[in-house]
C-alpha positions in Angstrom: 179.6 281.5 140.1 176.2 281.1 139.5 176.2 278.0 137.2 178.8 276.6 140.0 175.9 277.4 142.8 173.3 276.0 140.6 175.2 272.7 139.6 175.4 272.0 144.0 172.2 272.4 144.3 171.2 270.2 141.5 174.0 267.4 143.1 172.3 267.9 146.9 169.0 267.9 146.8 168.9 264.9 145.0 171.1 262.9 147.8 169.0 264.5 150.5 166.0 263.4 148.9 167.5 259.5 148.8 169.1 259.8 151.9 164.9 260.6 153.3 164.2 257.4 151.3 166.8 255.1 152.3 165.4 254.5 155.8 161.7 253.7 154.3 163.2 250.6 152.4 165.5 249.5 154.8 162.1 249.3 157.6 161.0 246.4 157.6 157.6 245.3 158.2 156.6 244.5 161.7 155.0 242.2 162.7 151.5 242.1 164.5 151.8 240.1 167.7 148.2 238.3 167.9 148.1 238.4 171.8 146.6 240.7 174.5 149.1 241.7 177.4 152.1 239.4 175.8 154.8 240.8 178.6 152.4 239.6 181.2 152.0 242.8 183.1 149.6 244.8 185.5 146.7 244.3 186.0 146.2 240.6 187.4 143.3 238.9 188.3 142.4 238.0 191.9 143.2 234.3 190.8 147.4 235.3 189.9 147.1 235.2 186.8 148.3 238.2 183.9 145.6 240.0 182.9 143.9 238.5 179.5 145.6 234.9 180.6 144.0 231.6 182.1 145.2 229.5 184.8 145.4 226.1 183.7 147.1 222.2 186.0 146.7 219.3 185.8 145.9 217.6 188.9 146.3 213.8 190.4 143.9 211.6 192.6 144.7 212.7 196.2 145.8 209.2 197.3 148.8 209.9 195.1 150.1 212.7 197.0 153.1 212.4 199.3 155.3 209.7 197.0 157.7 212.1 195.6 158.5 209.2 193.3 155.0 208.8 191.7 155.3 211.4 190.0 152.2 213.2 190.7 150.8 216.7 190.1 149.5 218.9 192.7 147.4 222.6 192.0 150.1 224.8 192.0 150.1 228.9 192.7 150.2 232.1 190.0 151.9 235.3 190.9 152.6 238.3 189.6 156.3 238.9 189.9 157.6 242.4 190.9 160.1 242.0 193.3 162.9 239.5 191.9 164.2 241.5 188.9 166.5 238.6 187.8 163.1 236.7 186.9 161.5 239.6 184.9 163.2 239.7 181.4 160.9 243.0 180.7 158.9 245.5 181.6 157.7 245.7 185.7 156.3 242.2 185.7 156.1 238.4 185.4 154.2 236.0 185.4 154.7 233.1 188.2 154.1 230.0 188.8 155.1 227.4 191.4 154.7 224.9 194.2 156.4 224.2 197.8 157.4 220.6 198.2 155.0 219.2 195.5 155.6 219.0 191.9 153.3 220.0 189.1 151.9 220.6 185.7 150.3 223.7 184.5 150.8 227.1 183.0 148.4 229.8 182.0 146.9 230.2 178.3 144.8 232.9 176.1 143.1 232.3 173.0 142.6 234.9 169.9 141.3 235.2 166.7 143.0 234.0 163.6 142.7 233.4 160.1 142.1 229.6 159.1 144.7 227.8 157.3 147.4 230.3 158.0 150.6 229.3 159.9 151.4 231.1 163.4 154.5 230.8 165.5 154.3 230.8 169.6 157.0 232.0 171.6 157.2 233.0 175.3 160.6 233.1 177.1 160.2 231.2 180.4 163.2 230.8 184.0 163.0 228.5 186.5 164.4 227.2 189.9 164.3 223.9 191.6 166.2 224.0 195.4 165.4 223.9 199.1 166.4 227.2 200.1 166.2 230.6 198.0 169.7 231.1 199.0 170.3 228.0 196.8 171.6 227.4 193.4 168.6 225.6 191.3 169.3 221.9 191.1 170.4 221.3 187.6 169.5 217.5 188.0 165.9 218.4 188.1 163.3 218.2 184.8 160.9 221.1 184.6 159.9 220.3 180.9 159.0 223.6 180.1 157.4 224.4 176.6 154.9 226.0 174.3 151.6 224.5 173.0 149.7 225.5 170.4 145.5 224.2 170.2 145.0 225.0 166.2 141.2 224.8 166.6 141.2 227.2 170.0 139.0 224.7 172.2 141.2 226.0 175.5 142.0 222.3 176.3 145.7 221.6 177.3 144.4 217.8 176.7 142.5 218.3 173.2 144.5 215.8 170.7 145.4 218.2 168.0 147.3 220.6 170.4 150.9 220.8 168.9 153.8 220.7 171.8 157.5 222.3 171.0 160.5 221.1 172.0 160.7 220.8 176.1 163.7 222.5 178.4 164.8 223.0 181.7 166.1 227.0 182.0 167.6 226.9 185.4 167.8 230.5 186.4 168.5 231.7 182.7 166.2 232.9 180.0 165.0 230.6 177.3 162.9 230.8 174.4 160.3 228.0 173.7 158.4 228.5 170.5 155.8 226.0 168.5 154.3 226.5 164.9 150.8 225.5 163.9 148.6 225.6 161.2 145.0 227.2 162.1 142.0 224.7 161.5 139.4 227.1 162.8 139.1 230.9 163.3 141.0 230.5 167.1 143.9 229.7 168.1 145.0 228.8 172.2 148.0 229.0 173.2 149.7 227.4 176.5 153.0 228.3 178.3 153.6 224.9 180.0 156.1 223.1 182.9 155.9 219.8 184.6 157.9 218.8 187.1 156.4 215.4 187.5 158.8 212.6 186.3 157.7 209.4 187.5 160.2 207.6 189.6 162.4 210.4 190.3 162.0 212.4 193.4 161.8 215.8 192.4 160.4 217.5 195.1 161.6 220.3 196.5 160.6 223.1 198.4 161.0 225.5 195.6 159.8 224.4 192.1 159.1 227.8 190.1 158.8 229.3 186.7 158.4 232.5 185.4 156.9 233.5 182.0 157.8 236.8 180.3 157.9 238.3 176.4 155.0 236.3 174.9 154.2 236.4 171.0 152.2 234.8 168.6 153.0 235.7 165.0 151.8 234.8 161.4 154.9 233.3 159.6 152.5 232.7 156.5 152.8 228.6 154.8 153.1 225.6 156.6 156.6 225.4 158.0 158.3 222.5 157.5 159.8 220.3 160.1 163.6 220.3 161.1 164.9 217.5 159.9 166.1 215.1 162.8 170.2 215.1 163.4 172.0 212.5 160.5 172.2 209.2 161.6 175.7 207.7 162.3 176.3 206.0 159.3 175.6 209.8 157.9 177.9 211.5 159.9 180.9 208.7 160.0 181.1 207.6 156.6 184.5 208.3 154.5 184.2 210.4 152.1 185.7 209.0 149.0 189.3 210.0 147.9 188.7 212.5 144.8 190.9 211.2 142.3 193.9 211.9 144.1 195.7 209.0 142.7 196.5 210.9 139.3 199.9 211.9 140.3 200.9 208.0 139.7 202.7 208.8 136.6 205.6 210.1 138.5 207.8 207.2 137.3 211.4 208.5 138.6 210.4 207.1 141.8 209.9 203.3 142.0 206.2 202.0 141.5 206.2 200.8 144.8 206.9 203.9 146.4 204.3 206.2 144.6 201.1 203.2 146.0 202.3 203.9 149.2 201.5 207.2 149.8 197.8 206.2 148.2 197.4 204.1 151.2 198.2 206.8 153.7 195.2 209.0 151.7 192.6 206.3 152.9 192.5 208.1 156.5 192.5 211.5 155.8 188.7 211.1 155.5 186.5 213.4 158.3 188.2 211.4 161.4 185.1 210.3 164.0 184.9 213.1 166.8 183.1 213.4 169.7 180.3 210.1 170.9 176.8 209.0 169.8 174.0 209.0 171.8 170.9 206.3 170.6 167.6 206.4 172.3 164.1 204.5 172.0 161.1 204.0 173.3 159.6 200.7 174.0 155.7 200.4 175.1 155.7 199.1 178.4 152.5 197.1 178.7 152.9 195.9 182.0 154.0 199.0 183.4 156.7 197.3 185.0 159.3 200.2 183.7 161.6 197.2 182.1 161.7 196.1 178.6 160.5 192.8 178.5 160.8 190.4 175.3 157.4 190.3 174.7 157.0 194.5 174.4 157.5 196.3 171.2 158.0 200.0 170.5 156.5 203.1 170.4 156.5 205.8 167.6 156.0 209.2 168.2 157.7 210.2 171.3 160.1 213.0 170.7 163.6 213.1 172.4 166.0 215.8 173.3 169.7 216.1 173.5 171.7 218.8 175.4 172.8 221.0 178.2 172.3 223.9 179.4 174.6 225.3 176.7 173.8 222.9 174.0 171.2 221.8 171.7 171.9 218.6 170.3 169.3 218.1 168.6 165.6 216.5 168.6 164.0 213.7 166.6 161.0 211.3 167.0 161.3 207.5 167.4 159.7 205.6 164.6 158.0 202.6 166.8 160.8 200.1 165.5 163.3 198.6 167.0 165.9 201.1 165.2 166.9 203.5 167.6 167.4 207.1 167.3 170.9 208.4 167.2 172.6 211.4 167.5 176.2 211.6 166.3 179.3 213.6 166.9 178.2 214.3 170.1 181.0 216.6 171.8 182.4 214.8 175.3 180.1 215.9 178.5 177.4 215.3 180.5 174.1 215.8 178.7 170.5 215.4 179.7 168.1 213.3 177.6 164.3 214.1 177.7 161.2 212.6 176.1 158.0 214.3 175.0 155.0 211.9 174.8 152.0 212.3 172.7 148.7 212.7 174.8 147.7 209.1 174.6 150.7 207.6 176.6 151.8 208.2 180.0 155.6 207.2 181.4 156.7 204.4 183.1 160.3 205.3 183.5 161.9 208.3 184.6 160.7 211.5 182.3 164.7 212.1 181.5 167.9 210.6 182.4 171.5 212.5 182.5 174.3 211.0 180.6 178.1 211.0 180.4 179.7 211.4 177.0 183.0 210.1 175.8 185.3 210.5 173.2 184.2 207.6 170.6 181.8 206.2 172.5 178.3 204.9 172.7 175.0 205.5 175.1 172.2 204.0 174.4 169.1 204.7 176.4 165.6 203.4 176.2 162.4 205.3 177.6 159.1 202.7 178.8 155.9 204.7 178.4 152.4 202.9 177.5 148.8 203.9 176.8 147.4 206.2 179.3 145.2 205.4 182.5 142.2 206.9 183.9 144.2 208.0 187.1 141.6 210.3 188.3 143.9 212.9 186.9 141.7 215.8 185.6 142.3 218.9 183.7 141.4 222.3 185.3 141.3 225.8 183.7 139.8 227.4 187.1 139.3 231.4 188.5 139.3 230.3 192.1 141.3 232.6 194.6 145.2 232.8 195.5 146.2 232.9 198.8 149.4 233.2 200.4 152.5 230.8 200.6 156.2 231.7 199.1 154.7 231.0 195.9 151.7 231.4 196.0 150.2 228.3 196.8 146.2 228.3 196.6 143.5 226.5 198.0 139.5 226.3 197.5 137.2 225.0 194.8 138.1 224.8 191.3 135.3 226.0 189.0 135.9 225.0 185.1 135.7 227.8 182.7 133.8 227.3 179.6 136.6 228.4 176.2 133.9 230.6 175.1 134.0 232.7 178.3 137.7 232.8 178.4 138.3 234.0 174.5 140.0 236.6 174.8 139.5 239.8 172.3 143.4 240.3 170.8 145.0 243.4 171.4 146.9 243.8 168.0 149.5 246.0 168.0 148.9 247.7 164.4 151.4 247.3 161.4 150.7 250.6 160.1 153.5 252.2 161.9 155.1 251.2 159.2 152.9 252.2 156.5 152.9 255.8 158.1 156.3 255.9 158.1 156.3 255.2 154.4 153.3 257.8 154.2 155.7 260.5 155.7 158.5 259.9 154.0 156.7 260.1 150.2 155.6 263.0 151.8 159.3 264.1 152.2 160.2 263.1 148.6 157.2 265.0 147.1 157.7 268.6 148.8 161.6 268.1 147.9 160.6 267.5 144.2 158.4 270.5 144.3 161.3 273.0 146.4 163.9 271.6 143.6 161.2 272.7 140.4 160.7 276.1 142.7 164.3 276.4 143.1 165.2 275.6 139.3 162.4 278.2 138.2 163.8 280.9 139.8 167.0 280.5 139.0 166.0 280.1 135.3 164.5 283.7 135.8 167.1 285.1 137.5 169.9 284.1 134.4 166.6 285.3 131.9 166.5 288.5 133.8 
């Protein structure tokens, strides 16, 4: 009985002691999330925006105002959300932003210490709503271009020509993640949430035009990340795949000769049949700004395009400045929207996005006119002047600029040794269990002895 007692206790300590164990290497590491107050919550400043954030627009020449068509970009208003709960993806709070009637460009943004060279990864999860009436479903027809920026060398500028821009969307009353990777070049790093629902030519005023900004991070995802490569051209996706020796069955001689290179014809289809419809986009520079593509204009390289719904990705790629367009393939039948991202040095001339109809086997093409910004009298503003009322908060007063030095924020890293006191505890575990199954073995020893 006593040898049978002793050989249990042998078998369980030891699975107790792995089970104690198992949980440490199946932890993974956390990771530290760079940014101070990255769910946006209480306390905000007397300007609307989340505490540890900056407000930031862009804003047009006032004899621009009024043409819903121009496209032009109006101060908007920040809020703190507390009352909607469908726009607050956690916690008690959100952050807003929004206009009534005009549209606009602008977000909020925080910069924090980082280490140079190292790559980082921006994500916030941002909702929006485009209508006349809150009673309203949002207008899916409307662009609110909503993504994340990333300034490398933390300057605080939305405008500064190294800040990286992700892909753009338009989350009509659903949650959506935008996210953006960079490379640090100095010891900051800004980043911007970011919507503009300025599209020149289209009239996309309304008297609602909101967003809301919830779940922010910014992560180290260590080496340069490379790019996702853009969707395979046509030829790519519709070429036949070569029959794989299939004709080796020939030799079948009972039947007649002619009758065994017949069914080799019928193998020539059974290829990947074409599904779904291609969609090919371009941009072209627009010199005259006349929004038409005249023969004497070329194209422009580095304008990114989107592809999809508000269920589907397509895909993004940039245009390479020649007269090859961009094409996305097997494109499933539907009504898609197609958007364009410009680099800082060009401004539109056509409509920011157009909305498409795909068919089965079919071809759109579409071509975007952009061309090599203006001095509009558009200006960019990171200010601290005062919010007053309005449905969404629409302010008024002077704008006062805010140096990036005064607005560097001090991050409010959220530790990774959780972790490594986990791991602390549990060797902890391991080691008074080693030393209870010596104790436990000595006195049984002494027991037997005795």
């Amino acid at each position: 009985m006593k040898k049978r007692t002793i050989y249990y206790l042998l078998v369980l300590i030891p699975i107790l002691l792995l089970g104690a164990a198992a949980p440490l290497a199946a932890e993974p590491a956390q990771q530290t999330n760079l940014l101070s107050n990255p769910g946006f919550e209480d306390p905000y400043n007397s300007d609307g925006s989340a505490g540890s954030w900056v407000r930031w627009h862009r804003e047009s020449s006032a004899d621009q105002f009024g043409d819903c068509a121009n496209g032009y970009r109006k101060k908007p208003g920040w809020n703190a959300e507390r009352n909607l709960t469908q726009f607050i993806r956690e916690g008690s709070v959100s952050q807003l932003v929004g206009n009534n009637w005009d549209t606009w460009s602008g977000g909020v943004w925080q910069t924090v210490s980082v280490t140079p060279g190292t790559t980082y990864r921006f994500t916030f999860y941002g909702i929006g709503r485009g209508s006349n009436s809150r009673d309203e479903a949002s207008d899916t027809s409307l662009n609110m271009n909503m993504r994340a920026g990333i300034d490398p060398n933390g300057s605080g500028l939305w405008n500064d020509a190294d800040v990286v821009w992700g892909g753009s969307g338009s989350p009509h009353e659903q949650w959506q993640s935008f996210s953006v990777e960079a490379t640090a070049t100095s010891d900051k790093m800004t980043v911007f949430t970011s919507a503009d629902w300025a599209v020149q030519g289209v009239n996309q005023c309304r008297k609602l035009l909101e967003t809301w900004y919830d779940s922010a991070s910014l992560v180290e995802v260590g080496p340069p990340p490379t790019n996702t490569p853009p969707p395979p051209p046509p030829a790519t996706a519709t070429s036949a795949v070569p029959p794989t020796n299939t004709p080796a069955p020939e030799p079948t001689a009972t039947n007649a000769p002619e009758a065994t290179v017949e069914p080799t014809a019928t193998v020539e289809p059974s290829p990947t049949p074409i599904t779904g419809g291609t969609v090919c986009v371009n941009a072209f520079s627009d010199e005259n700004g006349n929004g038409q593509h005249d023969s004497n204009e070329g194209y422009i390289g580095g304008v990114t395009f989107t592809v999809g719904n508000s269920s589907t990705l397509v895909g993004q790629a940039v245009s390479s400045g020649t007269d090859k367009p961009v094409c996305f393939a097997g494109v499933e039948p539907g009504t898609y929207q197609v958007s364009q991202i410009l680099p800082n040095r060009l401004e539109m001339t056509t409509a920011g996005n157009a909305t498409i109809a795909v068919e089965e086997g079919g071809t759109v093409g579409l071509e975007f006119g952009s061309r090599l910004r203006l001095d509009n009298g558009e200006t960019a503003v990171s200010d601290t002047s005062t919010t007053t009322g309005g449905e969404t908060g629409e302010s008024s007063g002077g704008e006062t600029a805010v140096s990036p030095g005064e607005a560097t924020t001090t991050p409010e890293t959220t530790p990774a040794e959780s972790g490594s006191l986990l791991a602390n505890s549990g060797l902890i575990i391991i080691g008074l269990g080693i030393v209870l199954l010596g104790g436990l073995l000595f006195w049984l020893l002494r027991r037997q002895t005795s």
